[in-house]
DODRENBA-649649 format. One line per 8 residues: number of its first residue (from 1); for each residue x, y, z of C-alpha. Coordinates in pm, 1 decimal, decimal comma. Example, Ala and Ser with C-alpha at 12.3 -4.5 7.8 and 13.67 -1.06 7.14 Angstrom:
2
1) 1230,0:-450,0:780,0; 1367,0:-106,0:714,0
END
This chain:
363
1) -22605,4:137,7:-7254,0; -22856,6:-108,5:-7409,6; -23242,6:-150,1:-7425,2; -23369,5:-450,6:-7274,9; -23624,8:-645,0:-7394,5; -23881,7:-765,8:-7180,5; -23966,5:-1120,7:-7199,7; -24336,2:-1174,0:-7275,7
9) -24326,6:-1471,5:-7457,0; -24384,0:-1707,6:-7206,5; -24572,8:-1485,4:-7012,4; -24855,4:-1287,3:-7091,8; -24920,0:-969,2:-6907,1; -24534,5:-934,0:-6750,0; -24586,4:-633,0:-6553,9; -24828,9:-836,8:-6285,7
17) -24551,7:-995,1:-6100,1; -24312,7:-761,6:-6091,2; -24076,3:-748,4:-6386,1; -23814,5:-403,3:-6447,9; -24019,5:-202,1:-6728,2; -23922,6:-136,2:-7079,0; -23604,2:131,8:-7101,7; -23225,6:177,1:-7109,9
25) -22993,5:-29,0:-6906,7; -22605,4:-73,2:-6845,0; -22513,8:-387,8:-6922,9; -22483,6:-467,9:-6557,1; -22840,8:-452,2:-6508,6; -22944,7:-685,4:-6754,2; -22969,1:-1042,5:-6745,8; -22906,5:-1294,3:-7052,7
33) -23010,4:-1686,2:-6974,1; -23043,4:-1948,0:-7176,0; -22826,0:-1993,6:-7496,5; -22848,7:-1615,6:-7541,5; -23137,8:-1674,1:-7878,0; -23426,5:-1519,8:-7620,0; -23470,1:-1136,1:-7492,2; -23276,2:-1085,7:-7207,3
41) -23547,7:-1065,0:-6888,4; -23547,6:-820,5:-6578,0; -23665,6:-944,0:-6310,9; -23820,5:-717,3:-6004,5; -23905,2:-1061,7:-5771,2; -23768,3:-1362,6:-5626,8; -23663,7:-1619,3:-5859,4; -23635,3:-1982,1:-5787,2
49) -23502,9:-2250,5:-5987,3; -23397,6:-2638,5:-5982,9; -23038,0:-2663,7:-5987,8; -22863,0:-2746,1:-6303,7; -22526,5:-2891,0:-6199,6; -22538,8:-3210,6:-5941,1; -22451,7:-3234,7:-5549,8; -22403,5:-3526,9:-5368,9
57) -22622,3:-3406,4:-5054,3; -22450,6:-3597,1:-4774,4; -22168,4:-3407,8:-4835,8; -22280,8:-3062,4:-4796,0; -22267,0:-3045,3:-4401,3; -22412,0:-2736,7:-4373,7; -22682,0:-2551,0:-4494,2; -22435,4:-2267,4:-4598,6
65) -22268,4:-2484,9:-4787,6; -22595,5:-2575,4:-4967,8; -22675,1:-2245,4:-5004,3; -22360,8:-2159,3:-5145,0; -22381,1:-2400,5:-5391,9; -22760,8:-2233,7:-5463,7; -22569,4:-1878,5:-5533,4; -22273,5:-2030,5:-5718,6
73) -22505,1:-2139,5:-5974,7; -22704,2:-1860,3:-5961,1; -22393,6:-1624,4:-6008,1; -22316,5:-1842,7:-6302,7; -22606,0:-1776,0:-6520,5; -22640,2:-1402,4:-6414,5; -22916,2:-1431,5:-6182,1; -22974,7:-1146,1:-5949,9
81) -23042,6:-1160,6:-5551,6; -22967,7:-1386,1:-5285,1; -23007,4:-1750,5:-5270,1; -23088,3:-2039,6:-5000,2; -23144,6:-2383,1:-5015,6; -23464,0:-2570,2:-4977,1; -23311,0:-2778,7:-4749,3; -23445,2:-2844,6:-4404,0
89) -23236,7:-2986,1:-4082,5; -23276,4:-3081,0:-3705,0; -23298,8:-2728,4:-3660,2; -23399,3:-2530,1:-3926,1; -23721,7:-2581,0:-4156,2; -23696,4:-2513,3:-4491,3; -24014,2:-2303,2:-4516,2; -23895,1:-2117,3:-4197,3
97) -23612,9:-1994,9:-4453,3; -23876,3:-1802,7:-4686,6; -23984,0:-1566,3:-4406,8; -24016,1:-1220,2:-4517,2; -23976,7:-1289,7:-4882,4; -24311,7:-1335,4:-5123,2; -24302,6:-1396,4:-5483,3; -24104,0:-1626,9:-5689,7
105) -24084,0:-1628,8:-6059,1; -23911,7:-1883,7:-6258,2; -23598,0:-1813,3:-6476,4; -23771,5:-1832,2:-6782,8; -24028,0:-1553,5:-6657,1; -24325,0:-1780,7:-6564,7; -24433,8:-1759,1:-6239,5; -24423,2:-2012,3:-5977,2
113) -24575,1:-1917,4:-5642,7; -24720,8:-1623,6:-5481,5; -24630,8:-1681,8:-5069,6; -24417,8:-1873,0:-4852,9; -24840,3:-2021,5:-4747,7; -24928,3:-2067,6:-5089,1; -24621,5:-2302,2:-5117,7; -24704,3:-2537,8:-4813,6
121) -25070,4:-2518,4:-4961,2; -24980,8:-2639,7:-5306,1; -25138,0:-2363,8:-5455,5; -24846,5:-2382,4:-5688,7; -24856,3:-2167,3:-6022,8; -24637,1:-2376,7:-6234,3; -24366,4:-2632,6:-6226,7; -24002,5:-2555,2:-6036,9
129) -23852,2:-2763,1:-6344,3; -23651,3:-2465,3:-6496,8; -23263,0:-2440,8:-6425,3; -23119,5:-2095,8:-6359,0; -22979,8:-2107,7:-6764,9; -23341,2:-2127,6:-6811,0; -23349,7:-2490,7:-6943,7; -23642,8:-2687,8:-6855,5
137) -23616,6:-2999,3:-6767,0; -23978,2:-3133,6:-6672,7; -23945,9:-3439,3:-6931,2; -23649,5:-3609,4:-6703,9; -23900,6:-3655,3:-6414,0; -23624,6:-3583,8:-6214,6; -23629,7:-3619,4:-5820,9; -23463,1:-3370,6:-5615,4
145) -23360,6:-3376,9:-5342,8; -23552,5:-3194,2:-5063,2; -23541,5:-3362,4:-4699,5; -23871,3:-3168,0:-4681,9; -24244,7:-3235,1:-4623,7; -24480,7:-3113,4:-4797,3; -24573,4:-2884,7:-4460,6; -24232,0:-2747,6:-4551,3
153) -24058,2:-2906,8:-4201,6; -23792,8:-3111,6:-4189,6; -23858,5:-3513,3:-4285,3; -23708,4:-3842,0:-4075,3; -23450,2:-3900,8:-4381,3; -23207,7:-3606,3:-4444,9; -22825,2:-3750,5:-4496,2; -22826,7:-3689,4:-4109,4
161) -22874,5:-3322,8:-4160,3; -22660,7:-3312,5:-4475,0; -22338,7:-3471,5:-4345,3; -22345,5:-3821,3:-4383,5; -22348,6:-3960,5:-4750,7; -22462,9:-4265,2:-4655,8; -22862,4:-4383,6:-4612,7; -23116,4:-4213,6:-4810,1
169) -23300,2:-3855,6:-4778,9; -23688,9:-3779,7:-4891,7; -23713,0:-3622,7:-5269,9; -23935,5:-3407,2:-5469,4; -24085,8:-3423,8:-5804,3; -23980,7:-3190,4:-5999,9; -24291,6:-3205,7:-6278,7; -24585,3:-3123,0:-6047,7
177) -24752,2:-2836,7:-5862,8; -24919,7:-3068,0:-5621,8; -24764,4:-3170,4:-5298,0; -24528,8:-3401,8:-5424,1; -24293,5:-3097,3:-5575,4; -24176,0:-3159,1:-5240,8; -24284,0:-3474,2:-5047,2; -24273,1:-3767,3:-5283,3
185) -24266,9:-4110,8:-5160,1; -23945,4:-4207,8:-5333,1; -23594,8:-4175,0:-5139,3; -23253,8:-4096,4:-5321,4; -22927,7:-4196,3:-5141,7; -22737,3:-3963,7:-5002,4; -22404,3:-4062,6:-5208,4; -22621,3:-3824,2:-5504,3
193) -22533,7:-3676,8:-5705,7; -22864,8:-3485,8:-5723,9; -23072,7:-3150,8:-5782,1; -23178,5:-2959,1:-5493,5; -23402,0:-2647,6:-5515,5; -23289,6:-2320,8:-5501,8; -23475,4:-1996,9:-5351,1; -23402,1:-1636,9:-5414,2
201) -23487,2:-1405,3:-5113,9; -23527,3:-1071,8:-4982,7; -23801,6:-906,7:-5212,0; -24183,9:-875,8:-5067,8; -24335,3:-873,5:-5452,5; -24644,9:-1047,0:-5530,2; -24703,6:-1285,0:-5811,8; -25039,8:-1316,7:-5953,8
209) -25211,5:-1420,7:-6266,1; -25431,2:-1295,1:-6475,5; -25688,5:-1383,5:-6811,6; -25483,4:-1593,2:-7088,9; -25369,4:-1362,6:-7405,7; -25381,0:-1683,1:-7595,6; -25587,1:-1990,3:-7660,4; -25769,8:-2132,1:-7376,9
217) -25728,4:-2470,1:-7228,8; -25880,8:-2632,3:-6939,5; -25981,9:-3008,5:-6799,2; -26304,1:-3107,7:-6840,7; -26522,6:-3300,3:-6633,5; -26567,7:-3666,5:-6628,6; -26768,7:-3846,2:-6938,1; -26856,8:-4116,8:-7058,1
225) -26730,9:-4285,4:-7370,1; -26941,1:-4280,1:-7727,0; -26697,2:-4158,5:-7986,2; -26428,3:-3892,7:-8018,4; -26721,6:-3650,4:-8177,9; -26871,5:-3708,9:-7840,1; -26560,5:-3597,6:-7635,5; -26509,2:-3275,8:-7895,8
233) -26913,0:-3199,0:-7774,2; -26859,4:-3228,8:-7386,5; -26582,6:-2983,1:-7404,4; -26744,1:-2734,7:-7615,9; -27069,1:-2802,6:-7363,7; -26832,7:-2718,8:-7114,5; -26683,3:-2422,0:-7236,3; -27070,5:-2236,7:-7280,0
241) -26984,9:-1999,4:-7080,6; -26599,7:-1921,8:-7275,7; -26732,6:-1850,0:-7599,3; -26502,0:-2023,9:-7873,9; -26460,5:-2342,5:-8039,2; -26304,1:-2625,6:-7824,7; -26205,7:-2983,0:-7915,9; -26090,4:-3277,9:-7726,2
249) -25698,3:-3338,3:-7731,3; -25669,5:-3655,2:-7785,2; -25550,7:-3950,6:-8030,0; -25659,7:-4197,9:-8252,5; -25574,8:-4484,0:-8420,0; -25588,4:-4270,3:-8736,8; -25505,6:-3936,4:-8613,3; -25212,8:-3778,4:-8338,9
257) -25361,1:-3541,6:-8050,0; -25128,4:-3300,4:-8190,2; -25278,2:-3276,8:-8560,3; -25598,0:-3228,5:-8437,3; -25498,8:-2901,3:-8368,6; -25326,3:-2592,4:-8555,5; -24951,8:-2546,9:-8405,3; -24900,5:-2240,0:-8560,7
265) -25120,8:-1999,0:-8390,4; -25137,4:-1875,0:-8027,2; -24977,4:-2084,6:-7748,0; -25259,8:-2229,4:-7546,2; -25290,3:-2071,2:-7178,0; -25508,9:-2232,6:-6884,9; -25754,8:-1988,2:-6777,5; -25539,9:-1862,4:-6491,5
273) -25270,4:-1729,6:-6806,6; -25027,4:-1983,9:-6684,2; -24864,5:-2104,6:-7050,1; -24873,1:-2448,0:-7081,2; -24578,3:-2438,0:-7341,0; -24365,6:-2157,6:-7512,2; -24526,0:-2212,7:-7807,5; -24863,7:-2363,1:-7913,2
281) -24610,1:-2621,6:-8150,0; -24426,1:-2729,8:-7838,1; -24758,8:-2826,7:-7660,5; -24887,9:-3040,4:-7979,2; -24511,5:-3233,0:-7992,0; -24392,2:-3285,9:-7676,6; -24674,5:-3241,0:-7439,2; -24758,3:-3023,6:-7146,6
289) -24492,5:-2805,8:-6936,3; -24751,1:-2722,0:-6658,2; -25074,3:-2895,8:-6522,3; -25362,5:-2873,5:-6694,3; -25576,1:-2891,9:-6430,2; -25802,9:-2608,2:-6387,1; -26143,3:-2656,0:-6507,8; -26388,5:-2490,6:-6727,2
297) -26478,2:-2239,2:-6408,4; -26103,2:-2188,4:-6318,2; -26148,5:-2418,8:-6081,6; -25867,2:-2681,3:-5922,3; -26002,5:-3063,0:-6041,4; -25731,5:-3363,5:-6022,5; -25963,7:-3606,4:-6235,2; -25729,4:-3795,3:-6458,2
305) -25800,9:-3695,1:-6839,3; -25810,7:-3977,0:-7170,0; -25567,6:-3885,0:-7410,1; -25513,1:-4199,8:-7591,9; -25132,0:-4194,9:-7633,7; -24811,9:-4161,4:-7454,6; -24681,9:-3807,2:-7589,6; -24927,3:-3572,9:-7849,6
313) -24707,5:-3700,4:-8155,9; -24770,1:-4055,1:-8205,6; -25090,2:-4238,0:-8282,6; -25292,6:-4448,7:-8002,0; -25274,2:-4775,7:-7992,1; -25482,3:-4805,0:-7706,6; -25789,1:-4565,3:-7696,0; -26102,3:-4776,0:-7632,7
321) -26115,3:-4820,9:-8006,6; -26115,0:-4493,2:-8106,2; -26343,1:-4381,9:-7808,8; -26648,7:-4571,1:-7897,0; -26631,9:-4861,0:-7635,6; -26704,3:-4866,4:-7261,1; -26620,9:-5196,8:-7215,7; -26457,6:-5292,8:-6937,0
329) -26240,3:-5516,8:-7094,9; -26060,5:-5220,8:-7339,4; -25815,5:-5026,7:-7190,9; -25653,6:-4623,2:-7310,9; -25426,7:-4408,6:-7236,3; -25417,0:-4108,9:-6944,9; -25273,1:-3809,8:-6851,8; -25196,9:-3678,2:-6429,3
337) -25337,0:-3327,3:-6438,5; -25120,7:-3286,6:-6125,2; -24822,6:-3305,3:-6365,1; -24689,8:-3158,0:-6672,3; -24429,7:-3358,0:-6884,3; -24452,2:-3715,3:-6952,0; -24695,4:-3769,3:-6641,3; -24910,4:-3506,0:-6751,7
345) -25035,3:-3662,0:-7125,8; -24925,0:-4047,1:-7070,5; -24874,0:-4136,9:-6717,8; -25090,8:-4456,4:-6706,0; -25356,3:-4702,0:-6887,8; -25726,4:-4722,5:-6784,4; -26063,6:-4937,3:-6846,0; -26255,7:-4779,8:-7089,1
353) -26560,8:-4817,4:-6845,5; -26462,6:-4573,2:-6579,0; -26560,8:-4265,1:-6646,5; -26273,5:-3973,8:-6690,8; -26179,7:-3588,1:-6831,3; -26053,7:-3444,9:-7095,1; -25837,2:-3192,1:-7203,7; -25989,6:-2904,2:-7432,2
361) -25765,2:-2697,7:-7614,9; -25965,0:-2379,9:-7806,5; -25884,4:-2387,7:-8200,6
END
């Protein structure tokens, strides 16, 4: 016998969706992932993950050979339950699959989505960019492979229901919680090799979320530009009704995003608890592992946000010169608050005359 530990690290408030509580258990029971340096987790929900080794989706045939190749990998890394596909054919939807499960967490504890509804919705918690070790892998932008629409039905392009490896079949984004998780416009061909997404079922447990343990975060509205002291004002205008000291997280010519910020405190949280790194130094170096799109009421907003750089590490060398131009002829960097990885800090460039967010982390 052994006491687990209970993985709260990436996940404040564990008991909300479900996990085993705190006690004795044979080694049977508990689950290691990862390289084995974290607390082993129990899990008392689904789980879903991306897959970590590669497929070459023509070749499957079947859907039980897909899902096979699901629970293989899930067997591998000591994941509990049983394990489908998302996958959809001629016949069979993928979404159609999920009936009479609810609740899917990811392997690293954070939760992912709530209902089978809430998934053809895009009401999407976080990111289905961990691998059933536990690795996350939202800075590859990876496609996988889904053959699925974002109604969760089958798409024209699917390898001919999985048994030709020739053509090309519909992928998903792995980085996002918006519809393109599922439904992006890319294709991959069907020779692979490629991820697919994997779905435990059987279990009826709700995920939820609740108010973040840690520092705050959320996107601000769109502003104008008049200096970076300007952008650290609207977002501590905009969190009035938080309490707490905000600031704008963004670079300079002079100054990282990251070091405008203190990495060794709190991880920062969006307001729904979802963390939007393990740790608050992860989030100032390489950037955002979920979305950062809820705003200052909790509220959905998909309005791209200035950042200034590519990643929250380097300085900008295109920011609207230092923030203090509006001219349509400057240009800066911006972050997709749809995505988290590289999308979600430096996805794109911008005139400095359209009007954008922010993201405000608390100090």
């Amino acid at each position: 016998m052994r006491t687990a530990v209970l993985l709260c690290v990436l996940l404040s408030a564990c008991g909300r969706i479900g996990f085993a509580s705190l006690g004795s258990l044979d080694d049977a029971d508990v689950i290691t992932i990862g390289d084995g340096s974290r607390p082993d987790i129990t899990f008392q929900t689904n789980i879903a993950f991306v897959s970590t080794p590669m497929a070459v989706p023509g070749s499957f045939g079947t859907l039980a050979a897909a899902d096979a190749f699901c629970q293989a990998n899930a067997d591998q890394s000591r994941l509990p339950g049983t394990y489908i596909a998302w996958l959809s054919t001629t016949g069979t939807n993928a979404i159609d699959r999920l009936a009479g499960s609810r609740g899917w967490v990811r392997p690293d504890g954070v939760p992912f989505v709530d209902t089978p509804a809430d998934l053809v919705a895009a009401r999407i918690l976080s990111p289905l960019s961990v691998m059933a070790d536990g690795t996350d892998t939202i800075f590859g932008n990876v496609a996988v492979v889904t053959g699925t629409t974002a109604a969760g039905v089958r798409a024209s392009s699917n390898c001919t229901d999985w048994t030709a490896p020739t053509g090309t079949t519909l992928t998903g984004q792995l980085s996002t919680t918006a519809p393109e998780w599922t439904f992006l416009v890319a294709q991959s061909a069907c020779s692979g090799p490629a991820r697919i997404y994997c779905f435990g079922v059987g279990l009826t447990v709700p995920v939820t979320t609740s108010a973040p343990q840690g520092r705050r975060a959320f996107l601000s509205k769109p502003t104008t530009l008049n200096g970076i002291a300007a952008l650290d004002n609207h977002c501590q205008s905009e969190a009035a009704a938080l309490g707490g000291t905000f600031r704008a997280f963004v670079a300079t010519s002079t100054s990282t995003a990251g070091s405008r910020f203190n990495g060794n405190g709190p991880r920062w949280e969006r307001l729904d608890g979802v963390p939007l790194a393990p740790l608050a130094s992860d989030l100032l170096t390489t950037g955002l592992r979920a979305p950062l799109n809820l705003d200052a009421t909790g509220v959905v907003n998909t309005y791209v946000a200035w950042t200034g750089a590519t990643t929250p590490s380097v300085l900008s060398t295109i920011s609207c010169s230092d923030w203090t131009t509006s001219s349509p002829s400057g240009n800066a960097n911006w972050g997709d608050p749809k995505y988290g990885g590289s999308y979600g800090f430096g996805r794109g460039t911008s005139r400095c005359d359209l009007q954008k967010s922010v993201y405000c982390l608390e100090l």
